[in-house]
C-alpha positions in Angstrom: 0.0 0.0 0.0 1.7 3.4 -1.1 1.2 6.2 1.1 -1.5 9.1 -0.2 -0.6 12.9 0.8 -4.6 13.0 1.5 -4.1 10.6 4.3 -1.5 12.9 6.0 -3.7 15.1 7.4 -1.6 17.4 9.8 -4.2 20.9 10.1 -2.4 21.4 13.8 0.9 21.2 12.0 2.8 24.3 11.2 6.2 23.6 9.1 8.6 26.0 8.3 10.2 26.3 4.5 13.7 27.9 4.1 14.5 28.2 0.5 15.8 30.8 -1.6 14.6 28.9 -5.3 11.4 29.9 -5.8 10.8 26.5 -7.6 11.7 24.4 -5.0 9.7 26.7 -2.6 6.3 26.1 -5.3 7.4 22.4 -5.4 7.3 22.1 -1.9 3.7 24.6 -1.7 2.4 22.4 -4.4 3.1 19.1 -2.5 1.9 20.1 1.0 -1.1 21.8 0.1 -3.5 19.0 0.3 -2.2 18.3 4.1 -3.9 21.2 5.5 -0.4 22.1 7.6 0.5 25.5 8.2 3.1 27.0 6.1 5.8 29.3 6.9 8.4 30.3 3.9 11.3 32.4 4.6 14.0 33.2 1.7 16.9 33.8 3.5 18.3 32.8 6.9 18.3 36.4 8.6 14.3 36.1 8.1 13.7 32.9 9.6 16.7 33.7 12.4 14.2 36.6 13.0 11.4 34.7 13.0 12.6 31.5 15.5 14.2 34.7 18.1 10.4 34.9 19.4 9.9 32.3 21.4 6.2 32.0 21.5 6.1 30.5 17.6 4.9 27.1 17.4 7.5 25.1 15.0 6.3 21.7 13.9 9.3 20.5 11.1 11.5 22.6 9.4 12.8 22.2 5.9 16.1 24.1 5.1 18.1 24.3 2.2 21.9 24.0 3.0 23.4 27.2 0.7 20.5 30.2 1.5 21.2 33.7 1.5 22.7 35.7 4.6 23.0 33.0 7.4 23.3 29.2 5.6 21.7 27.1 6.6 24.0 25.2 8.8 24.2 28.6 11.2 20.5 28.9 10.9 20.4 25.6 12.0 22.8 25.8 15.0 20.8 28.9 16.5 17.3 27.2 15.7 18.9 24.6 17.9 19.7 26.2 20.8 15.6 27.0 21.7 14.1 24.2 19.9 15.9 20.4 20.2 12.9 18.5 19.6 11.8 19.6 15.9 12.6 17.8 13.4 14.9 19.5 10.6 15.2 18.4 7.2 18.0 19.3 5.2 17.2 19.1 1.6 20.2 20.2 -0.5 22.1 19.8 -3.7 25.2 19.3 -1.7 26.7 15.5 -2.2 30.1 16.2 0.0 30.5 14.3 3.0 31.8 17.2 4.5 28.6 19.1 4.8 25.9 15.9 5.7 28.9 15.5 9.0 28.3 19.5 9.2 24.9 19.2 9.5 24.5 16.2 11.3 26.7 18.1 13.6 24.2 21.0 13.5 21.4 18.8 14.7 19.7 18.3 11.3 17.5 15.0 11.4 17.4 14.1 7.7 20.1 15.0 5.0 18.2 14.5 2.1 20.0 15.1 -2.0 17.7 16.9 -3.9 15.3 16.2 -6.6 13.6 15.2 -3.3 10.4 13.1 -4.7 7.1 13.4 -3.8 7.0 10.1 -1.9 10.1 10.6 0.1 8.6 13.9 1.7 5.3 11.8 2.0 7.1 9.8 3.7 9.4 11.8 5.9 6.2 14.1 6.7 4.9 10.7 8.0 7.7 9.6 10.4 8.1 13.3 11.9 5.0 14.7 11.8 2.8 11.4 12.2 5.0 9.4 14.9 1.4 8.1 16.8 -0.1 6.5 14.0 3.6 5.1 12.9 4.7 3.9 16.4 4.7 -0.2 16.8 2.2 -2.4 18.4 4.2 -3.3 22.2 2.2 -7.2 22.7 
């Protein structure tokens, strides 16, 4: 049975899109539409820095790119750890070195994902972060 976007139904969700490509940013509109989740886009790191600094924001899963404009976002990723450990952060880039998946693994990034990132494997990942109650195992 393939997983169906419609079944993700996450209206309490809010995630967070950094991207500087506006392409990737309508791919990623485009794709989590239908899920009813909250969406936050920033284009650079100094906006979504800005953004995280008040504490009362609600922060569900984050998707960063690695290269963005004014902070990267390895840095972004360091300060967004310091008041938030607990929310998942995917790192979709076009970065292949070894050298930045240890940087931000280091960071505290919970997926380093290659992009093209396919519909399914953010279906997916949406699933495991955002849905971990219905995807937890039967204890007998």
């Amino acid at each position: 049975m393939s997983l169906n976007i419609n079944d993700l139904q996450l209206a309490d969700k809010n995630i967070v899109i950094v991207e500087d490509d506006l392409p990737s940013i309508r791919y990623y509109e485009t794709l989590l539409g239908s899920t009813k989740a909250k969406i936050k886009i920033f284009h650079n790191g100094k906006e979504f820095v800005d953004y995280i600094s008040n504490q009362s924001v609600k922060v569900d899963l984050v998707i960063m790119d690695f290269l963005i404009p004014l902070i990267n976002g390895i840095e972004c990723l360091r300060i967004f750890r310091k008041g938030k450990k607990n929310v998942p952060v995917l790192m979709l880039t076009a970065y292949s070195s070894e050298q930045s998946k240890t940087e931000a693994y280091l960071a505290g990034c919970n997926e380093y994902i290659l992009k093209p990132v396919y519909p399914e494997n953010i279906f997916a990942l949406l699933e495991k972060y955002l849905k971990q109650e219905i995807a937890a195992p039967l204890i007998d």
